[in-house]
Structure formats: structure tokens, C-alpha cells
Phi, psi and omega in degrees: 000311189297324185287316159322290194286323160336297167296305203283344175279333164312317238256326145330292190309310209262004166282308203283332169309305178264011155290311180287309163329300190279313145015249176298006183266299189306332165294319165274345187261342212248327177273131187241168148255021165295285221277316165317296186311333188277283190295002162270333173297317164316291185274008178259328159272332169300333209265334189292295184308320185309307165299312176316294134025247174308355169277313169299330177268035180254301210272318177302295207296290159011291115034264221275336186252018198257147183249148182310124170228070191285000000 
């Protein structure tokens, strides 16, 4: 019995070693600089839409606070 649980606990250990391996091997082999280059683009148009943004609720709040001088 004792040989049983012994083996099916190897036999965990050398599944999960090779889950975690091929993992990180499919990852790195899986990263281009192409997808790198996409996620500066990305986060450079993110960062663009943001300013625009907070630049449109600046001149409405501005707007709202300038007195009328009819």
C-alpha cells in the first residue's frame, strides 16, 4: 500500500514539473516583437484617449465656472 501512495505521489510531482516547464517554455517561445511592439502602441493610444479626456473634463468644468457677461 505504502508503495502505491509513493508512486502515485512521484507520479503528481513529475506531471506538475512538466506542466510548469512546458509552460514556461510555450511562453517564451510564444512572445514576438511584434506583440511587444502592440502593447507600446497600445498603451501609448491608451495613455493619448486618457489626455483628451481629462483635457475635455478641464475646459467643460472651466465652462461652467467663467461668469457670463451678457
Amino acid at each position: 500500500m505504502m508503495a502505491v501512495v509513493v508512486s502515485l505521489a512521484v507520479f503528481v510531482v513529475v506531471l506538475i514539473v512538466a506542466f510548469v516547464f512546458i509552460g514556461w517554455r510555450d511562453r517564451s517561445r510564444l512572445s514576438t516583437p511584434e506583440d511587444s511592439a502592440a502593447v507600446r502602441d497600445a498603451t501609448s493610444t491608451q495613455a493619448r484617449y486618457a489626455a483628451e479626456r481629462h483635457g475635455a473634463q478641464g475646459e467643460v468644468w472651466r465652462s461652467g465656472q467663467t461668469p457670463n457677461s451678457t
